[in-house]
Backbone as a ProteinNet text record, in pm:
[ID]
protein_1_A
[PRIMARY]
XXXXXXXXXXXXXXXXXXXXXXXXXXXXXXXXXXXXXXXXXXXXXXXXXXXXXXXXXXXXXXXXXXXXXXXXXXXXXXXXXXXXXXXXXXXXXXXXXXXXXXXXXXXXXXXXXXXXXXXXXXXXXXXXXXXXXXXXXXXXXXXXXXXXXXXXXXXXXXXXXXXXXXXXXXXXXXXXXXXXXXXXXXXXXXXXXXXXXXXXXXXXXXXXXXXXXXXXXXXXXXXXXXXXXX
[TERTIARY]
-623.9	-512.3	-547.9	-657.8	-673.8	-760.3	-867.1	-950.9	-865.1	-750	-680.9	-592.1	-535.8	-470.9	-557.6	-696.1	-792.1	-873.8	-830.3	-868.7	-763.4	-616.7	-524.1	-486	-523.6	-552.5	-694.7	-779.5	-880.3	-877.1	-787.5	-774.9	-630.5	-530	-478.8	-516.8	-557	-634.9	-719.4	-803.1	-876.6	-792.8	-687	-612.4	-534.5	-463	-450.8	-567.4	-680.9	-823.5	-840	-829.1	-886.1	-808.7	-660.3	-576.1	-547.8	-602.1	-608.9	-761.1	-818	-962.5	-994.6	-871	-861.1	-797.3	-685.1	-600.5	-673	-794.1	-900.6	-969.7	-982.5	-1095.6	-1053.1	-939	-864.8	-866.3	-758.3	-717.5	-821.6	-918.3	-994.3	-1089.4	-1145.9	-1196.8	-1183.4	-1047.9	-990.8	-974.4	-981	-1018.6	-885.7	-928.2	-813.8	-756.8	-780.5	-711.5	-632.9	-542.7	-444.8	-515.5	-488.6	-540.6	-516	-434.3	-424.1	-500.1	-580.9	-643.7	-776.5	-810.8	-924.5	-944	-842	-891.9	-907.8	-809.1	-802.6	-949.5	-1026.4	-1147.5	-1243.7	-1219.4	-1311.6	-1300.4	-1133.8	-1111.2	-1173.4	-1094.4	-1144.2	-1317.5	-1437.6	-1543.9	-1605.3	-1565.9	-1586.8	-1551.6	-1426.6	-1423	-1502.1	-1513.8	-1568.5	-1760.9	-1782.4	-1904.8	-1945.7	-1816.1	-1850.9	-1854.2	-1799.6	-1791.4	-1897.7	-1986.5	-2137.6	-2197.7	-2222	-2364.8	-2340.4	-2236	-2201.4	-2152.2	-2259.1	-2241.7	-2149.9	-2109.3	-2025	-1850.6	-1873.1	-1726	-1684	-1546.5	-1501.1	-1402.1	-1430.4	-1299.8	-1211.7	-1157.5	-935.2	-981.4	-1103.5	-1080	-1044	-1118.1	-1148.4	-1015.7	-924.6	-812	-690.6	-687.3	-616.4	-576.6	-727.2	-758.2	-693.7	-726.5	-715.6	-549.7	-467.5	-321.6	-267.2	-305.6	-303.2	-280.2	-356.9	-425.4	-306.7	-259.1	-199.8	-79.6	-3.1	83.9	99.7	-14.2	22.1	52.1	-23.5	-10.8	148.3	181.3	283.6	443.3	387.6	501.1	501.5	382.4	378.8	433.8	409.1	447.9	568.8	678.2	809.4	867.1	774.2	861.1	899.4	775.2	777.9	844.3	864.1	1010.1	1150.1	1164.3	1325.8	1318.1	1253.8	1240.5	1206.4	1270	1219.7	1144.3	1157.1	1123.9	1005.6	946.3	811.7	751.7	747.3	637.3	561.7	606.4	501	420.6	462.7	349.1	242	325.7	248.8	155.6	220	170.3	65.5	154.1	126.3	188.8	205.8	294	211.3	187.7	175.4	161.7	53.3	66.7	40.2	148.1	92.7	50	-87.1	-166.7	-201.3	-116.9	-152.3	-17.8	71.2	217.9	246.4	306.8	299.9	156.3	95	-4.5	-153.1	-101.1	-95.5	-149.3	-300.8	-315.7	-265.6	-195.4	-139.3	-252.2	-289.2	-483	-391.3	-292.1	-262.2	-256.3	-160.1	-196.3	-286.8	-407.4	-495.2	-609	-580.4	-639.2	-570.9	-435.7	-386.7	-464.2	-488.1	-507	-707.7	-744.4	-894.5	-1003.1	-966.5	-990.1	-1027.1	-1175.4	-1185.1	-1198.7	-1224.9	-1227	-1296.1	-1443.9	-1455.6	-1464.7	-1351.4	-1355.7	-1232.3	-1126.3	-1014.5	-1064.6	-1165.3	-1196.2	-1288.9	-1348.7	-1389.4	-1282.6	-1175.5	-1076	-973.3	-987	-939.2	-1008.9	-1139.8	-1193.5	-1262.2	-1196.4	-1186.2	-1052.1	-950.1	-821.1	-813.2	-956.2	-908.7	-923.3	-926.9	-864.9	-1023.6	-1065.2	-1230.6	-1179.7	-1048	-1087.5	-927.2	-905.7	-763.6	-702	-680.7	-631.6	-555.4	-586.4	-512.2	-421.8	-438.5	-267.6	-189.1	-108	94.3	132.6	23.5	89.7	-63.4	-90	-183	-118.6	-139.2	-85.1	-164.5	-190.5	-307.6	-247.1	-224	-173.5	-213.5	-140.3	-169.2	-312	-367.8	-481	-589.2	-562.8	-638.9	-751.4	-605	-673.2	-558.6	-581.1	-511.9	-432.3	-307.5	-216.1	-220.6	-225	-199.2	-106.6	-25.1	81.7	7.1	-17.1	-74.9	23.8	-55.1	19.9	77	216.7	215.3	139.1	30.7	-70.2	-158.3	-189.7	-349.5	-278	-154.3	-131.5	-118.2	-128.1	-228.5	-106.4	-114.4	-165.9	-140	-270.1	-241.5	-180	-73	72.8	30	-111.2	-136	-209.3	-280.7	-373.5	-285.5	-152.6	-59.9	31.7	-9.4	77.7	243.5	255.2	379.5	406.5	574.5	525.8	644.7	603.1	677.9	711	787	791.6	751.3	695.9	609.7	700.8	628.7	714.6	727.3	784.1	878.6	845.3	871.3	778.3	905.5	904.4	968.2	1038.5	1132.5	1130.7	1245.6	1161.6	1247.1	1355.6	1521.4	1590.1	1653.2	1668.2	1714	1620.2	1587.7	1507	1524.1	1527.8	1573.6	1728.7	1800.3	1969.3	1961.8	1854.3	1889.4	1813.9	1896	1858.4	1748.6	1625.4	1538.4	1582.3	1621.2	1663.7	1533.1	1439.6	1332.4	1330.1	1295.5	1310.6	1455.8	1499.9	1679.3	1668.3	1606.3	1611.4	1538.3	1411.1	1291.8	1334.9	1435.3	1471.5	1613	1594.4	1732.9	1861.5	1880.7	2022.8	2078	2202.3	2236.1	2292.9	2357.2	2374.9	2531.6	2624.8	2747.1	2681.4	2611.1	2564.7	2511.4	2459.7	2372.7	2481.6	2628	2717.9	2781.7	2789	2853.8	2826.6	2651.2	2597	2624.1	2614.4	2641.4	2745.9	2861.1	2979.2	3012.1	2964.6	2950.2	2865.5	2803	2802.3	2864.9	2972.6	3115.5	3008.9	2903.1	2867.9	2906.6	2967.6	3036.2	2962.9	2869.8	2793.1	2621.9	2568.9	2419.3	2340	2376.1	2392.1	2318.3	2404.8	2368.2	2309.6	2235.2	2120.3	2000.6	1926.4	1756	1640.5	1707.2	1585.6	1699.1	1648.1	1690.2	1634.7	1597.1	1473.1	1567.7	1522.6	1581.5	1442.9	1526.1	1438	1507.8	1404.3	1501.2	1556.6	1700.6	1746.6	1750.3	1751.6	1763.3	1885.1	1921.2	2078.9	1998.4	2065.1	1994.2	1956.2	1865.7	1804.3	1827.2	1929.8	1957.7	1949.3	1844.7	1844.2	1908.9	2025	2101.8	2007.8	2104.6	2015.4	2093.2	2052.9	2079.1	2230.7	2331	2422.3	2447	2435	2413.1	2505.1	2468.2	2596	2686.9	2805.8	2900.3	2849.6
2975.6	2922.3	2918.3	3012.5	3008.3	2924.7	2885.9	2735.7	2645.5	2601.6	2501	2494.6	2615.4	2622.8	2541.7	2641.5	2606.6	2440.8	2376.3	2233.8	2173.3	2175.6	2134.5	2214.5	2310.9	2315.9	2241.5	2217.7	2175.7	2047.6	1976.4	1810.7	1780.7	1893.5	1804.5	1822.3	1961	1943.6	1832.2	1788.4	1676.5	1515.8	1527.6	1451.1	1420.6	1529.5	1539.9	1516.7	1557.6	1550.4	1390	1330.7	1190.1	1109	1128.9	1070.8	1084	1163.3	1233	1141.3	1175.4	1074.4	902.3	849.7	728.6	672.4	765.6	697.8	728.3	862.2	860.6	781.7	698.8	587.6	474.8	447.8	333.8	189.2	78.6	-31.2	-65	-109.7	-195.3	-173.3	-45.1	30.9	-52.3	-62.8	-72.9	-212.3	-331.3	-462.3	-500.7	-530.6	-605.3	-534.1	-417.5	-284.9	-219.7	-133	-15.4	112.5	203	336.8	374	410.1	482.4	416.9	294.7	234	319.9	287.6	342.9	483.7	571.8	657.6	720.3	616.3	651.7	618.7	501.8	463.4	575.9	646.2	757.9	857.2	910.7	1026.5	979.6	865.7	842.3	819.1	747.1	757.7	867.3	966.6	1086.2	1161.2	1164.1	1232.1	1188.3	999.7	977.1	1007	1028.9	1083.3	1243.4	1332.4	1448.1	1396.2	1364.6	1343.8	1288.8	1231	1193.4	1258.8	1325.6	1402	1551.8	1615.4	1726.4	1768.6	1852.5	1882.6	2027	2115.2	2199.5	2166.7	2032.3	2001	1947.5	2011.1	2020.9	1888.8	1825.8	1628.2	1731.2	1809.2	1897.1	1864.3	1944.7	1927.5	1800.8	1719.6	1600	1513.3	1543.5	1499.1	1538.7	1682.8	1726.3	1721.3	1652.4	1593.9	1463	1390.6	1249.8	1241.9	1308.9	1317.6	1373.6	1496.6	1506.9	1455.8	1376.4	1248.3	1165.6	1138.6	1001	1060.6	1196.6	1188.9	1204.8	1258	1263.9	1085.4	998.8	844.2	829.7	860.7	793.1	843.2	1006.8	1078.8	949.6	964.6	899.2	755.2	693.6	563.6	572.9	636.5	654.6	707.2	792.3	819.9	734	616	493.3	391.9	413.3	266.5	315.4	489.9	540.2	565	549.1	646.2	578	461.3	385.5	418.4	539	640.7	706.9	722.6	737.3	619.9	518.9	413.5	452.3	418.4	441.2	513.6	667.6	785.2	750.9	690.4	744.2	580.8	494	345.8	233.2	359.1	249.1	159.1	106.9	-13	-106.9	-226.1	-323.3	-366.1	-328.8	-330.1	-473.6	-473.7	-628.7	-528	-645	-627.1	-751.2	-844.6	-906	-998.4	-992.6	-1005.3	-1129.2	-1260.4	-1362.5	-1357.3	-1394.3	-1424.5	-1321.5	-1179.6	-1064.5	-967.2	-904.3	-815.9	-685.1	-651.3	-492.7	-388.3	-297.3	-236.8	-144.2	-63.2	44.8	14.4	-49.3	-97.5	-103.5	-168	-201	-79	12	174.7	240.7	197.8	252.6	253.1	65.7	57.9	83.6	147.5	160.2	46.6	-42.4	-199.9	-209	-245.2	-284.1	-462.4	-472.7	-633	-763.5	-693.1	-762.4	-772.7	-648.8	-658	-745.8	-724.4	-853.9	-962.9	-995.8	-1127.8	-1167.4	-1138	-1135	-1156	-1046	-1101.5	-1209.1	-1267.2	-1375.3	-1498.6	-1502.7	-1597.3	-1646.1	-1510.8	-1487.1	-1561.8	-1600.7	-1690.7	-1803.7	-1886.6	-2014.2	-2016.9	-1875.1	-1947.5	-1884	-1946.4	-1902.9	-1865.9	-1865.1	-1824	-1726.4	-1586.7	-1525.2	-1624.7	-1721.9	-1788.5	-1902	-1884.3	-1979.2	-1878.5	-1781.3	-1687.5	-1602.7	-1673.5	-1575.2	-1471.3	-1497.6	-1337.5	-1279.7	-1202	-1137.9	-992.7	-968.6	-829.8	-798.9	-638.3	-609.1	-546.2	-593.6	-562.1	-413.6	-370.4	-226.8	-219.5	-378.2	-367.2	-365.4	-406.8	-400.5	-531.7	-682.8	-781.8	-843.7	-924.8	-985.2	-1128	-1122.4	-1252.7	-1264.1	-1384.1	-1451.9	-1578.5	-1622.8	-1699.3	-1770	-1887.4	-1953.5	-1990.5	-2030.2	-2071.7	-2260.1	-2292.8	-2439.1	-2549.7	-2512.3	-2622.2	-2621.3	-2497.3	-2493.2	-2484.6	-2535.6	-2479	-2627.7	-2661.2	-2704.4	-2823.5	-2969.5	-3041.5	-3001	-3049.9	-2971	-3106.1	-2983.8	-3053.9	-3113.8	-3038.9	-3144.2	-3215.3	-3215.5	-3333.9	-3468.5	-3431.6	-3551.8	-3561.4	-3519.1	-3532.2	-3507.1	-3368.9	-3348.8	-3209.3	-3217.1	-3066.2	-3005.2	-2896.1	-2792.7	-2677.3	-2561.3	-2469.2	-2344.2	-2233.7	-2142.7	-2064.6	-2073	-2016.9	-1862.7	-1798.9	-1636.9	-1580.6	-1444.1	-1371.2	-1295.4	-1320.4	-1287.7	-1136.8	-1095.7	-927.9	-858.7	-776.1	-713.5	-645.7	-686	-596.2	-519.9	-505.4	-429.3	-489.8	-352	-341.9	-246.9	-282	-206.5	-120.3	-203.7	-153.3	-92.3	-35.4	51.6	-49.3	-30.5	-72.7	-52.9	-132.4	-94.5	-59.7	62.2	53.3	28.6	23.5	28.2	-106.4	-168.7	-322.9	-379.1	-351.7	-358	-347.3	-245.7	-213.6	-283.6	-318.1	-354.8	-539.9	-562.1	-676.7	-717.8	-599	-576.8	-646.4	-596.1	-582.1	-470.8	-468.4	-333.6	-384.6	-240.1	-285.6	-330.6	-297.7	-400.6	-591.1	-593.6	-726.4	-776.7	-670.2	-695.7	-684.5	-573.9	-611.6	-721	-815.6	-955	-1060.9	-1038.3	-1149.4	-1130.8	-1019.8	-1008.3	-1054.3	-988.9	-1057.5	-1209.7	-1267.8	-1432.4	-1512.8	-1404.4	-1440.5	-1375.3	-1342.4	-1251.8	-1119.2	-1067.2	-932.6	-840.7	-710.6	-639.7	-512.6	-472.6	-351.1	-396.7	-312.6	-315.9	-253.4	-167.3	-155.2	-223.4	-367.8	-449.4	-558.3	-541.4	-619.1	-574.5	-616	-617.6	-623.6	-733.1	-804.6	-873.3	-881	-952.2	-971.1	-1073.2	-1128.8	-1207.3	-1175.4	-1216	-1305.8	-1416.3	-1518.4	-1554.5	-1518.5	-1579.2	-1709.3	-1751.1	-1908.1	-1962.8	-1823.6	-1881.9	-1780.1	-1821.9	-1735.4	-1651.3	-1528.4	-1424.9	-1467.8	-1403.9	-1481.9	-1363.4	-1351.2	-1260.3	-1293.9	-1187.9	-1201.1	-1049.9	-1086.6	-986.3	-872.9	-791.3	-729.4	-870.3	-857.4	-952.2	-869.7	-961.5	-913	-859.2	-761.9	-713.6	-778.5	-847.4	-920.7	-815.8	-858.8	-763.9	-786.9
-4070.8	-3992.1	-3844	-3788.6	-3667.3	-3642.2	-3753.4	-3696.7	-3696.9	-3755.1	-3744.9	-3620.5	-3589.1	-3453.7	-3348.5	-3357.8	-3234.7	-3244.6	-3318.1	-3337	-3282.5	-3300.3	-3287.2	-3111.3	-3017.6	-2900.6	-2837.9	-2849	-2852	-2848.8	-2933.6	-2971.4	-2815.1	-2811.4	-2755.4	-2559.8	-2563.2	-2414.7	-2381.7	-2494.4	-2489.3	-2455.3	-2540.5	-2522.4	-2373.2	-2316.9	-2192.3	-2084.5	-2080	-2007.5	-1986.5	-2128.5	-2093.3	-2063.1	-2040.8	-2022.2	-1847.6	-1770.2	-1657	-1595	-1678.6	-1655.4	-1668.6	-1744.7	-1751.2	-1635.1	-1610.2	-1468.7	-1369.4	-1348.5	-1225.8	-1158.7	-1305.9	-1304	-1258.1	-1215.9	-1183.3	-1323	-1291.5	-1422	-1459.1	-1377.1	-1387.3	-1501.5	-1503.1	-1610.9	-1790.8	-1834	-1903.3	-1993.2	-1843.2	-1918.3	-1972	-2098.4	-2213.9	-2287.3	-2276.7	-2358	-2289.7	-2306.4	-2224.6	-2241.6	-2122.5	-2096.1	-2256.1	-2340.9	-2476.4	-2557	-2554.9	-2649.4	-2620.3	-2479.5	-2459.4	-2484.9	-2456.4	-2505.3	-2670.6	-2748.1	-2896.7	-2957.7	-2878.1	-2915.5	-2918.8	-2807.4	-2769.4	-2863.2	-2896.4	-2974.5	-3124.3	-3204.3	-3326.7	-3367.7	-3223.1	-3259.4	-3225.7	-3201.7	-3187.3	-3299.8	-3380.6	-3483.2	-3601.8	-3622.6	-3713.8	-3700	-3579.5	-3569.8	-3591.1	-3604.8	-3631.7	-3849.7	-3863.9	-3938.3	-4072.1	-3996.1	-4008.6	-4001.2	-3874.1	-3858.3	-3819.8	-3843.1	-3814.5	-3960.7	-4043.7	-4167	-4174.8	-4079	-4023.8	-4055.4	-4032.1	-3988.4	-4119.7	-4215	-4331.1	-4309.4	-4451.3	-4454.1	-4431.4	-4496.8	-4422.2	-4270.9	-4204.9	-4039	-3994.9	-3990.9	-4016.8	-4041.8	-4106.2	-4169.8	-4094.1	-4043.7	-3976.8	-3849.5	-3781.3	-3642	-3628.8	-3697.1	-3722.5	-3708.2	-3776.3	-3831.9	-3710.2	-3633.3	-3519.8	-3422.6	-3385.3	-3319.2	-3285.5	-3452.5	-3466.3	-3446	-3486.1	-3428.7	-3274.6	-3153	-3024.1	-3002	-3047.8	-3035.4	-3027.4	-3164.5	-3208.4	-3100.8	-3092.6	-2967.2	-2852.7	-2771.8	-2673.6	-2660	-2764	-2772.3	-2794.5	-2895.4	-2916.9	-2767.6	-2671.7	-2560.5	-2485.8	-2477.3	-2340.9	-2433.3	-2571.4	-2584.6	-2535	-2590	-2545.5	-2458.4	-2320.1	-2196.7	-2124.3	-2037.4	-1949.2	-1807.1	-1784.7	-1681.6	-1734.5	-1862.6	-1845.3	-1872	-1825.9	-1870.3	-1750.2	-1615	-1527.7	-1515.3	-1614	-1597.4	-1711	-1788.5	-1953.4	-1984.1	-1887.9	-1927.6	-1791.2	-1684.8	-1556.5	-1535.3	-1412.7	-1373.9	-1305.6	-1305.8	-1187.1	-1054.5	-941.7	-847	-747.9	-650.7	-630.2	-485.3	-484	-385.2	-273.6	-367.1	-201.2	-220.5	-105.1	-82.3	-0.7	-21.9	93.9	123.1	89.3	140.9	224.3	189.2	281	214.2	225.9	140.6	176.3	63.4	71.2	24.2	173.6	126.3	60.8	76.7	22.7	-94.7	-149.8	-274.1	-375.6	-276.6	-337.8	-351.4	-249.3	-253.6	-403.5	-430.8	-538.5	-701.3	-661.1	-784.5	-821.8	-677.1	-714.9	-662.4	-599.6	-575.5	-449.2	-436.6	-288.4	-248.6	-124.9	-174.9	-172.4	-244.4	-329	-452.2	-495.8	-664.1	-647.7	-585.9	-553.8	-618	-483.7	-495.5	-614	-665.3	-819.5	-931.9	-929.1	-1019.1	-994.4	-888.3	-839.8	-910.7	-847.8	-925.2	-1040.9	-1139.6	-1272.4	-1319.5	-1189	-1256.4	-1193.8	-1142.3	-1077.9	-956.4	-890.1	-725.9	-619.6	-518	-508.5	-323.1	-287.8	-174.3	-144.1	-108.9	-111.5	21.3	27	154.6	9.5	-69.4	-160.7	-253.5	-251.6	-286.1	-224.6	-285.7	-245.6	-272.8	-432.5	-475.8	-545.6	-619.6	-650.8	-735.4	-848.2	-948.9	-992.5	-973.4	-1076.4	-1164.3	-1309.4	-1433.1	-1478	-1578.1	-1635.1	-1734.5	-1767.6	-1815.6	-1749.2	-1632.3	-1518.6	-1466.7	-1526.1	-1479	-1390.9	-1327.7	-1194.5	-1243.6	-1188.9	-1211	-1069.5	-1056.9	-935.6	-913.7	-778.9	-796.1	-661.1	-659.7	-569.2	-474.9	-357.3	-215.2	-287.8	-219.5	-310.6	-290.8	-137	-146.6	-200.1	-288.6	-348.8	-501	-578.3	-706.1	-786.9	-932.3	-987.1	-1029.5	-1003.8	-963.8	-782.1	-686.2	-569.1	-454.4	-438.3	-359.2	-230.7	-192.3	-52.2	-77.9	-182.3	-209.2	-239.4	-297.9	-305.2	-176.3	-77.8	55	32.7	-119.5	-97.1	-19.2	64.5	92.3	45	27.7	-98.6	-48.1	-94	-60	-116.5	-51.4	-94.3	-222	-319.9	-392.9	-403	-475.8	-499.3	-612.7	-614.8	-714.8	-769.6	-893.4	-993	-980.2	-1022.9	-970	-1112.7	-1164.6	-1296.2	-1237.2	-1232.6	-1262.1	-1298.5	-1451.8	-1590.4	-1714.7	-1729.6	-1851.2	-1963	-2071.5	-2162.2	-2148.3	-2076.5	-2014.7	-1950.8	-1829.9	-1705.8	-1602.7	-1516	-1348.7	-1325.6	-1273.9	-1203.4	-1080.9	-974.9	-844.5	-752.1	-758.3	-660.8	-623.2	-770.1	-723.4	-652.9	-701.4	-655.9	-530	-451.3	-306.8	-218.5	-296.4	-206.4	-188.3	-298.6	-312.4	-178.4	-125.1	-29.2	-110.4	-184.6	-304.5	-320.9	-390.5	-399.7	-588.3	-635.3	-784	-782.7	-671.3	-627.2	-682.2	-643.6	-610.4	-806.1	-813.4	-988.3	-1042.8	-1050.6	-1144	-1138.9	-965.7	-970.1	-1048.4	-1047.4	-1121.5	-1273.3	-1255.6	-1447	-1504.7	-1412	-1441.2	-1463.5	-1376.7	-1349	-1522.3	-1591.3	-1685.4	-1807.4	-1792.5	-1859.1	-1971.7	-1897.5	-1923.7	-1857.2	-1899.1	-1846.2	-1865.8	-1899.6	-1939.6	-1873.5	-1832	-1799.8	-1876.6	-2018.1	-2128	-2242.6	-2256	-2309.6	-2246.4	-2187.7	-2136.4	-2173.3	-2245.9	-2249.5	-2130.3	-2087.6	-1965.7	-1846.8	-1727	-1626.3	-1542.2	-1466.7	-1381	-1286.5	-1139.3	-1048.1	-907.3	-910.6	-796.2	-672.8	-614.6	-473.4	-449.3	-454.4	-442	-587.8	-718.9	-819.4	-852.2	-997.9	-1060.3	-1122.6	-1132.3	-1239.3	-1378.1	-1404.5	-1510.1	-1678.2	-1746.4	-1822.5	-1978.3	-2027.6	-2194.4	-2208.1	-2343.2	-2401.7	-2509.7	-2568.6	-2699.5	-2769.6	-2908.7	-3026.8	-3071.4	-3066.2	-3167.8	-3335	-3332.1	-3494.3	-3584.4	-3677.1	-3790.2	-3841	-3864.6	-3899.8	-4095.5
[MASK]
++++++++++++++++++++++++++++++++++++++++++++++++++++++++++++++++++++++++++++++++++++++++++++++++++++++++++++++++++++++++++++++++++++++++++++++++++++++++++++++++++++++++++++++++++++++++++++++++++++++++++++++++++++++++++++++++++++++

């Protein structure tokens, strides 16, 4: 019982360690996968390699690790669907790094990024000089969305001598039925203002809202939960 204890301390310090070591390493690391992928890759070819060549290590261990494993996965993941307040710890959030036109270094110190890894993942989406974007995000996988300036965006508005206006960056404000307040604030809004709009579309709970996306000079933009059939 005490080798099993000490596998099951052992597995989840490990678990904590690389999870501490993935966010060290900054997004970029990570690619097309999420921090928990990467590290499940690590844990499972690691067990299936004791498993091979470590004639010591008994299939129960082996079995017990694995099950282990899958339930710290499965915790974690069940926390960041009911718990909108740990996604940022347990998932990461989105940093925009370059604002109007404007690189935000702190930001971009955040996410690990100097610049010319910027500019690399820039012109990994099209655009070959940062004088042609508005906006710039470095995603939780740790690749870059970008929202172009409206003269450089695709068919290009000055090449047709039209002139346009710079466009606006999208901003989450209820997700999964709670308020984002940060965005709310930084958006210089208050939630007086988010229950008006809601209202205006005869929702009366923030509750029953799923999603809501707000644009500057646009109407709130609101998807419900699904009504359950009686």
């Amino acid at each position: 019982m005490n080798h099993y204890l000490s596998i099951a301390v052992e597995l989840t310090s490990g678990f904590v360690f690389l999870f501490i070591m993935t966010k060290l390493q900054g997004k970029t690391q990570f690619s097309q996968i999420t921090p928990f992928d990467f590290i499940s890759a690590i844990i499972l070819g690691e067990l299936v390699g004791n498993a091979i060549y470590d004639h010591e290590v008994k299939i129960g261990e082996i079995a017990f690790a694995v099950t282990l494993w899958g339930v710290l996965v499965y915790v974690t993941e069940t926390v960041t669907q009911k718990f909108l307040s740990s996604r940022k710890l347990l998932e990461g959030e989105p940093n925009i790094v370059v604002r109007k036109g404007k690189i935000k270094f702190e930001a971009l110190k955040k996410a690990k990024l100097d610049i010319n890894q910027l500019q690399s993942l820039v012109r990994q989406q099209g655009y070959f000089s940062l004088r042609e974007v508005e906006y710039a995000i470095i995603e939780t996988n740790g690749m870059v969305s970008v929202l172009p300036k409206a003269d450089y965006d695709t068919p290009k508005n000055n090449d047709m001598k039209i002139k346009a206006e710079d466009p606006s960056l999208p901003v989450n404000m209820i997700l999964d039925g709670e308020v984002v307040r940060e965005n709310l604030k930084e958006a210089g809004l208050d939630e007086q203002w988010l229950k008006n709009e809601l209202e205006k579309q005869k929702i009366h709970h923030v509750e029953d809202v799923l999603f809501a996306e707000w644009m500057e000079n646009e109407p709130l933009f609101v998807l419900e939960y699904e009504k359950k059939a009686n």
